[in-house]
DRENDO-1510 file (C-alpha; in Angstrom, 1 decimal, always signed):
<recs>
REC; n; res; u; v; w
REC; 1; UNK; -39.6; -12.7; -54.1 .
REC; 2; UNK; -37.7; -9.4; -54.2 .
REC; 3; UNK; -33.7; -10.2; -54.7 .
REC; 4; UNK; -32.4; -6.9; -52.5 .
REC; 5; UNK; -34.2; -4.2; -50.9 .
REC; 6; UNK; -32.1; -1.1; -50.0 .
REC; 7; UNK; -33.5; +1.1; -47.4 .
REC; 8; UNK; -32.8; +4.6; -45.5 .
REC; 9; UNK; -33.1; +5.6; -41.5 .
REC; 10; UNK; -32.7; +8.6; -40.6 .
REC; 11; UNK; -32.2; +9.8; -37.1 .
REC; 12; UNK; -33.8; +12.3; -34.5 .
REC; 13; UNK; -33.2; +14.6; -32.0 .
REC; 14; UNK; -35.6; +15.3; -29.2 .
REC; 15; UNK; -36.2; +18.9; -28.8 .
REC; 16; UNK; -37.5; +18.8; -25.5 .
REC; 17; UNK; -37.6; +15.6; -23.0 .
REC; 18; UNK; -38.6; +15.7; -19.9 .
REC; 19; UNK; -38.6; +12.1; -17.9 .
REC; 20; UNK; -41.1; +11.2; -15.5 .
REC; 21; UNK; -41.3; +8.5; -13.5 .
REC; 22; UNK; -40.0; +5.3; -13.4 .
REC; 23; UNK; -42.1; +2.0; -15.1 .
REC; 24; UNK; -41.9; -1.4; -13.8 .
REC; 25; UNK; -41.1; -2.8; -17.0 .
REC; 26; UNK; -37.8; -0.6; -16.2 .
REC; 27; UNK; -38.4; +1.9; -18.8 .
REC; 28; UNK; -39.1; +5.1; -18.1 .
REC; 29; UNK; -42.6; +7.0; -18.7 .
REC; 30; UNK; -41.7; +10.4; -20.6 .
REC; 31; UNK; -42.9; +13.3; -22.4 .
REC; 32; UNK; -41.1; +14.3; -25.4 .
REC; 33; UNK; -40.6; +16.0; -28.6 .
REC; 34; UNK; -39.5; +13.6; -31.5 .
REC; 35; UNK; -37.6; +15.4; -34.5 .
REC; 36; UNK; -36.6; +13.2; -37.5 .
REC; 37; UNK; -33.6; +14.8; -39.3 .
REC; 38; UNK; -32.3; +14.3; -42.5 .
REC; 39; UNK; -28.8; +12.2; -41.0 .
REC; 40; UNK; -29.2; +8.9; -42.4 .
REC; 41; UNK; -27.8; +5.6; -42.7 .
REC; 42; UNK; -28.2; +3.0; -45.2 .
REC; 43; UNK; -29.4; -0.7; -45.3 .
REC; 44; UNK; -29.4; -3.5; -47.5 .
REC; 45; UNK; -31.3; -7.0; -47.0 .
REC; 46; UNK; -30.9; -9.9; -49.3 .
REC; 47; UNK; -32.5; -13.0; -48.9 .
REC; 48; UNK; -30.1; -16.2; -48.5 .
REC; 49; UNK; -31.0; -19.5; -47.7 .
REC; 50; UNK; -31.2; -19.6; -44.1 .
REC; 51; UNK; -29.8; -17.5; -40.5 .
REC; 52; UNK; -29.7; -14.0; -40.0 .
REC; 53; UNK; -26.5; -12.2; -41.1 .
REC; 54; UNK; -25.7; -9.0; -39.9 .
REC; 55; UNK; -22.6; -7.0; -41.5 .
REC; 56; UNK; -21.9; -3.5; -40.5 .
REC; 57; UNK; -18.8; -1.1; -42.0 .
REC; 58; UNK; -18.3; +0.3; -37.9 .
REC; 59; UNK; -16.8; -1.9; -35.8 .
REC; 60; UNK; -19.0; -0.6; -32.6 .
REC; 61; UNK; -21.9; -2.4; -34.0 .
REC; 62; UNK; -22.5; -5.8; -32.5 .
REC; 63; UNK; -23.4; -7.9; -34.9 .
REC; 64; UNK; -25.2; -10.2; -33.0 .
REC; 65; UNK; -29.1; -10.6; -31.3 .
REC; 66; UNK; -27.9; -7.2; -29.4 .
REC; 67; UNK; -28.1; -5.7; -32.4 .
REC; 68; UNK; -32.3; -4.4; -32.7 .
REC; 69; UNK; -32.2; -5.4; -36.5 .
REC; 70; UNK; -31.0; -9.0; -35.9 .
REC; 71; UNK; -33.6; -8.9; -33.4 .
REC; 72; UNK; -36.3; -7.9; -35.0 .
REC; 73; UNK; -35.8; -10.4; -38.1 .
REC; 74; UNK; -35.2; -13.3; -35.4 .
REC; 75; UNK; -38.9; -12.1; -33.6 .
REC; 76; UNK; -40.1; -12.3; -37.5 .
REC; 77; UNK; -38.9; -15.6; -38.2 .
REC; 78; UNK; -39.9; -17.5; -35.1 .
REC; 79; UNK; -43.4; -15.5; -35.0 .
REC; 80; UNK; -44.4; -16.4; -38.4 .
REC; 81; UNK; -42.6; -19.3; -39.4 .
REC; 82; UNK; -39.7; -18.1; -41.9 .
REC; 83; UNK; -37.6; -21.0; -43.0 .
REC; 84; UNK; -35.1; -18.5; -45.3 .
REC; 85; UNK; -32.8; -16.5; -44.1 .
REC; 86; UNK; -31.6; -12.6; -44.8 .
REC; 87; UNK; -28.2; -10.7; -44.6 .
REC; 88; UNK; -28.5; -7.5; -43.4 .
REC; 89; UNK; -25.7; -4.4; -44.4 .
REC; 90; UNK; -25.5; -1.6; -42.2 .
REC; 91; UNK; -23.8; +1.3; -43.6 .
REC; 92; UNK; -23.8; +3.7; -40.7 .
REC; 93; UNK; -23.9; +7.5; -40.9 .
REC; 94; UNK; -25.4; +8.4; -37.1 .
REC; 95; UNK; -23.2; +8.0; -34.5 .
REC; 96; UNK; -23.7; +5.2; -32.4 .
REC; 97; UNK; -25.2; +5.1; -28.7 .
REC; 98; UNK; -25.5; +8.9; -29.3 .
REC; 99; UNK; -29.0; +10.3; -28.6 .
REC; 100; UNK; -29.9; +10.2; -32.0 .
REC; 101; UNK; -31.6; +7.1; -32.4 .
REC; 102; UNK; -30.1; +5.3; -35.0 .
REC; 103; UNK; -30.3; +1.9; -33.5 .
REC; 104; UNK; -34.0; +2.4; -33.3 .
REC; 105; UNK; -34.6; +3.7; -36.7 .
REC; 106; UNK; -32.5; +0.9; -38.2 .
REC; 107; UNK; -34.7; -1.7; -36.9 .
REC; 108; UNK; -37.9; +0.5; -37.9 .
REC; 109; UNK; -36.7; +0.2; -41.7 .
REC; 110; UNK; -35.5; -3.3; -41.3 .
REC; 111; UNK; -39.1; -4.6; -40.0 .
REC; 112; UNK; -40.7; -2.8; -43.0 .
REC; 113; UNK; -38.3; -3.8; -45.3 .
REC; 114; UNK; -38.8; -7.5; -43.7 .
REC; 115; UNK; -42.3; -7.5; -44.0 .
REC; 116; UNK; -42.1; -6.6; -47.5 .
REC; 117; UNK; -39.2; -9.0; -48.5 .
REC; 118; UNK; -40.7; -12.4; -47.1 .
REC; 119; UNK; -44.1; -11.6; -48.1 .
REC; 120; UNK; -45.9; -11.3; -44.6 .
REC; 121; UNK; -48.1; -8.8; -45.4 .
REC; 122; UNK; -48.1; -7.7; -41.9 .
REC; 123; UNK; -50.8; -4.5; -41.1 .
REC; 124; UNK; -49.4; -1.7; -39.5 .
REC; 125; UNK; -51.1; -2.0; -35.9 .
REC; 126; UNK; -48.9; -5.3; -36.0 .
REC; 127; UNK; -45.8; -3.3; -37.5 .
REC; 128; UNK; -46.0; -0.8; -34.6 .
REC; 129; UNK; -47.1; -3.8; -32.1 .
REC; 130; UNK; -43.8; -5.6; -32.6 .
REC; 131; UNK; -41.7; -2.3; -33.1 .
REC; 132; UNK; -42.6; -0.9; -29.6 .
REC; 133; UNK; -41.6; -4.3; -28.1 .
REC; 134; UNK; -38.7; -4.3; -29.6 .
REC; 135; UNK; -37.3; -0.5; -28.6 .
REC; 136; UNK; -38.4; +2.5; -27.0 .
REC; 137; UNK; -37.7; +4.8; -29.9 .
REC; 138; UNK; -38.8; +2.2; -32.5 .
REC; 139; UNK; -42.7; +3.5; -32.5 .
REC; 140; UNK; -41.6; +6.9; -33.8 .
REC; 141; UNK; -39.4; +5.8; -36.8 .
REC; 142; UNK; -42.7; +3.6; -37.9 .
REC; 143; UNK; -44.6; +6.9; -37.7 .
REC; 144; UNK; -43.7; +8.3; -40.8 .
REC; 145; UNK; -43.8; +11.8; -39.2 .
REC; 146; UNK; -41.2; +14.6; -38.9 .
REC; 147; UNK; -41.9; +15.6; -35.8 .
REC; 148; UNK; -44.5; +14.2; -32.6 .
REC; 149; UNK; -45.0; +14.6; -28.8 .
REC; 150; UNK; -44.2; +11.0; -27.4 .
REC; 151; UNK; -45.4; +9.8; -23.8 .
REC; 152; UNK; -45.3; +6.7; -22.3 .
REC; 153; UNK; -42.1; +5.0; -22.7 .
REC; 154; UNK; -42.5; +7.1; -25.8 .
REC; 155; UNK; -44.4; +4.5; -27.9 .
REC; 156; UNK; -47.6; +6.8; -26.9 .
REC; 157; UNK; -47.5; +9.3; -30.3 .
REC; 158; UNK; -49.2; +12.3; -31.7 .
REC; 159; UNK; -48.2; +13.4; -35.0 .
REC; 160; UNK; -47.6; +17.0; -35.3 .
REC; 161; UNK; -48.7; +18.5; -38.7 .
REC; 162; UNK; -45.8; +19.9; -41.2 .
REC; 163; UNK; -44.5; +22.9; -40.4 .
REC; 164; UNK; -41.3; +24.8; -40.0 .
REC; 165; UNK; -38.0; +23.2; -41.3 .
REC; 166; UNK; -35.1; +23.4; -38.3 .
REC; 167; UNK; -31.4; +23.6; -39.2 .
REC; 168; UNK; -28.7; +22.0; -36.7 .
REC; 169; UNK; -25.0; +21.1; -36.0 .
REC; 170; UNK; -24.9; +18.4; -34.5 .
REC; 171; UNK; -21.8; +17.6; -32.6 .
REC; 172; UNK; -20.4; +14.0; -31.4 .
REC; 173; UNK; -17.5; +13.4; -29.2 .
REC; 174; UNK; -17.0; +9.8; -30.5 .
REC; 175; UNK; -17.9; +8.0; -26.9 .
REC; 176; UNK; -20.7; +6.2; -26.7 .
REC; 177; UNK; -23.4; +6.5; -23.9 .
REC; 178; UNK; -26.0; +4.2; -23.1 .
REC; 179; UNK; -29.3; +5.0; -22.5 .
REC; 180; UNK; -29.7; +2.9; -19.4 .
REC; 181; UNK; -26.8; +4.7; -17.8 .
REC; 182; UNK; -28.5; +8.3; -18.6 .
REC; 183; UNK; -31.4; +7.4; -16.7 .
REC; 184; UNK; -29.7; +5.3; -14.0 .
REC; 185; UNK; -27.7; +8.8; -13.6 .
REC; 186; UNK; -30.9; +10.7; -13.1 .
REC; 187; UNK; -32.6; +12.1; -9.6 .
REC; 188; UNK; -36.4; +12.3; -10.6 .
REC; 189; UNK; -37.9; +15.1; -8.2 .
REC; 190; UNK; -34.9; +17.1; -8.5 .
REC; 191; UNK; -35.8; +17.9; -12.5 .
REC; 192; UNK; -36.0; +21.5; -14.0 .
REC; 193; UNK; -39.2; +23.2; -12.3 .
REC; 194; UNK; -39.8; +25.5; -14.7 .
REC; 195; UNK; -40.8; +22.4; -16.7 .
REC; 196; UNK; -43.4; +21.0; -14.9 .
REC; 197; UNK; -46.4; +22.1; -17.3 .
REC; 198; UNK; -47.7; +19.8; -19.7 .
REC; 199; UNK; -47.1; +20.1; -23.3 .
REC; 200; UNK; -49.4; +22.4; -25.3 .
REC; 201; UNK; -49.7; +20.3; -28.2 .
REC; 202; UNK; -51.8; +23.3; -29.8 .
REC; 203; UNK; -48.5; +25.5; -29.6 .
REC; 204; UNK; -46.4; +23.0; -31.2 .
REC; 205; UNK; -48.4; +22.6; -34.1 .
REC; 206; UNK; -46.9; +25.9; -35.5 .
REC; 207; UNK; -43.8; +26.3; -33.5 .
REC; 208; UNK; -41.4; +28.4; -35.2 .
REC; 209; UNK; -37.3; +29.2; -34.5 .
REC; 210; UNK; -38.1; +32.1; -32.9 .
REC; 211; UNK; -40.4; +29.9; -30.1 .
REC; 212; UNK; -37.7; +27.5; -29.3 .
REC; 213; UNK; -35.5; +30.0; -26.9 .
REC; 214; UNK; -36.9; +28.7; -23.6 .
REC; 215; UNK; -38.8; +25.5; -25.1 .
REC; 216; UNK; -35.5; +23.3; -25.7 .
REC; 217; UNK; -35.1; +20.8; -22.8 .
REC; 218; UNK; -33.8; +17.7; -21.6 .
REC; 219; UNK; -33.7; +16.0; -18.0 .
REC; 220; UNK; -31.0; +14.0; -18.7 .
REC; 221; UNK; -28.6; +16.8; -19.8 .
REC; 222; UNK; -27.3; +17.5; -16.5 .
REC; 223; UNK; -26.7; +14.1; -15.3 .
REC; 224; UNK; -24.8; +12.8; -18.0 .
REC; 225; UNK; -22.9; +16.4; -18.4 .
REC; 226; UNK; -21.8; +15.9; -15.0 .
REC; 227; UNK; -20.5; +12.5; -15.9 .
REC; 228; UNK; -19.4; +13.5; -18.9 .
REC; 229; UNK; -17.9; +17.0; -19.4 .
REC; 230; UNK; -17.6; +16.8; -22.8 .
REC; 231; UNK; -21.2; +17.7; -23.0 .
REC; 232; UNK; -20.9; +21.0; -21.3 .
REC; 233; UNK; -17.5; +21.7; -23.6 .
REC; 234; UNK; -19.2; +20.8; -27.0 .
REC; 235; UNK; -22.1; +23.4; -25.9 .
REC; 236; UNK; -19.5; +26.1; -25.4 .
REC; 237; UNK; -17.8; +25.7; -28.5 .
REC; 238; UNK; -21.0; +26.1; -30.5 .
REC; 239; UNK; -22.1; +28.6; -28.5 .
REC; 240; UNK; -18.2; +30.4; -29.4 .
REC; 241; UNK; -19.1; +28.9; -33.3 .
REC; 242; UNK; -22.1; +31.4; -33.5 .
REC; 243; UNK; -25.2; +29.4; -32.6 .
REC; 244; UNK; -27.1; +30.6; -29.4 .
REC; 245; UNK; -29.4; +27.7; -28.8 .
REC; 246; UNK; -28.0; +24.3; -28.1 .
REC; 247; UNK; -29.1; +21.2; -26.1 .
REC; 248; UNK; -28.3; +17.1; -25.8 .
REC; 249; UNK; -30.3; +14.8; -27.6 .
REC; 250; UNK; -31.9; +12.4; -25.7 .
REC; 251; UNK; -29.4; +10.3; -23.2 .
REC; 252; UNK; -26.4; +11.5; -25.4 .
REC; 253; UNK; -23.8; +12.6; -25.6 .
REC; 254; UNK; -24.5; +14.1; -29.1 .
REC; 255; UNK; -25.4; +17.8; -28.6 .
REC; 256; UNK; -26.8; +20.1; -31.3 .
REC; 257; UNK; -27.2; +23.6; -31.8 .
REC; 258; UNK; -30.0; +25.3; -33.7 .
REC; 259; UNK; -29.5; +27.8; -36.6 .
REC; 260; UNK; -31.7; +29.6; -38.3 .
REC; 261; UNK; -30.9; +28.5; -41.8 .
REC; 262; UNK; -28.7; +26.4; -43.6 .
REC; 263; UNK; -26.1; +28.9; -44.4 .
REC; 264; UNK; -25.7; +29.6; -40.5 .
REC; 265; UNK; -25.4; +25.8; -39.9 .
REC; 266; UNK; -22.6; +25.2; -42.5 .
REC; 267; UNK; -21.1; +28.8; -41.3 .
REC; 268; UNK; -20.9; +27.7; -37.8 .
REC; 269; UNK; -19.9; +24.5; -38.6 .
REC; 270; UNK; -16.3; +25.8; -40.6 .
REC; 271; UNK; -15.7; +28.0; -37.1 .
REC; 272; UNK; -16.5; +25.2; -34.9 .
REC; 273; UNK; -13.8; +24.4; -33.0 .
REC; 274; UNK; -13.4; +20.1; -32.9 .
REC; 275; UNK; -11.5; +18.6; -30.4 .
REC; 276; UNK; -9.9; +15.4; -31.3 .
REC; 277; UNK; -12.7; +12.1; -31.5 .
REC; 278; UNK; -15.5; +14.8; -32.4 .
REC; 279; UNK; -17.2; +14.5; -35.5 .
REC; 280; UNK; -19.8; +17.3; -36.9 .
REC; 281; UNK; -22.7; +17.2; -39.1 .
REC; 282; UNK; -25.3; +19.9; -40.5 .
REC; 283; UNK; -28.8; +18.3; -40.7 .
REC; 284; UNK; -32.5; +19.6; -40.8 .
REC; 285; UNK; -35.9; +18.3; -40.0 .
REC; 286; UNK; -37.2; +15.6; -42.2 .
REC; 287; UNK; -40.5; +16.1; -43.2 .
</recs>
């Protein structure tokens, strides 16, 4: 049996998300543009003899079954019979209940790293069975790709082929909001109607910086800005910081702005302007 596995998550951003329609499950059915980005946090599992232990360095955490990776090892255990147990560490980089996913990646790399620790050989239609169950977001994490159109409650994916690497600042304001307020927030009908075309999947397979001005979008920007005016603030300031594009990632509050290399990232991050509780980080697509 392997003694410790230590893993990496990264997060994502959603370049464009437009929400559809409400499910009866109480999701939401979507149409989106997954980014993985190069922000990561770290995890370690080692086997003990029995329970699941969860211990995380960020006090937000819960470290209890609402936590997606004590959930996912307590779905692996009682579906398969595990008698042992596993700690799980969460050293967190992303920001939490911020748009970015981390949540959802976390338990992505934890049901891997699970299926490889106690042996269960699981295939990956199983994998990505019990990962879409589990969390929205989860599906795209188990993809292995750095960037897809998601539909359904996003569990739907098409992977999108490499292509050009993105450069962001990303900018937190160090509240958290949760997804199911975003979209409890949000008028369906009354959504952006210049977005009301379909996603040419075709286009996006070579998308370049250059495309972006006029592609970036999210429904649930405006909602939770108006809640939340932080949002609208943090866009300004990149905007003053040198970057034109900027948009929310997913239901928020983290908003990034797009630059067209790494120098302009790091540049506009040293004339960003942080307000007390922000936090600031340069990231690029993870391929």
């Amino acid at each position: 049996m392997t003694e410790v596995l230590t893993l990496t998550s990264p997060a994502k951003i959603n370049l464009y998300l437009k929400v559809l329609s409400k499910r009866p499950d109480g999701y939401h059915d979507i149409e989106t543009v997954f980014e993985r980005i190069d922000l990561c946090d770290k995890i370690r599992l080692r086997p003990i003899k029995k329970d699941i232990v969860v211990l995380c360095d960020n006090p937000q955490v819960p470290c209890d079954s609402r936590n997606l990776v004590y959930r996912v090892a307590a779905v692996l255990k009682e579906s398969y019979g595990i008698t042992s147990g596993v700690e799980i560490t969460l050293n967190k980089n992303i920001p939490v209940a911020a748009g970015l996913g981390g949540a959802s990646s976390d338990c992505a790399a934890c049901l891997r790293g699970l299926n490889e620790l106690w042996a269960l050989k699981l295939k990956k239609e199983e994998i990505f069975d019990i990962g879409s169950r589990i969390g929205a977001d989860v599906a795209f994490f188990l993809l292995d790709a750095g960037r897809a159109v998601g539909r359904g409650k996003g569990e739907m994916l098409e992977p999108l082929p490499k292509g050009e690497t993105f450069w962001y600042l990303l900018v937190n304001p160090g509240f958290e909001v949760l997804a199911k307020d975003a979209y409890s927030t949000l008028s369906l009908g009354l959504t952006h109607t210049a977005n009301n075309s379909k996603i040419d999947v075709h286009s996006l397979r070579k998308i370049r910086f250059k495309d972006l001005n006029g592609f970036l979008f999210n429904s649930l920007e405006d909602p939770v800005e108006k809640r939340h005016k932080e949002v609208s603030e943090i866009k300004s300031e990149i905007i003053k910081a040198g970057l034109k594009l900027s948009l929310m990632s997913g239901s928020g509050p983290t908003v990034y702005g797009v630059a067209s290399s790494r120098e302009e990232a790091l540049e506009a991050k040293k004339r960003l302007l942080l307000r007390e509780g922000w936090q600031a980080f340069v990231a690029a697509t993870l391929w």
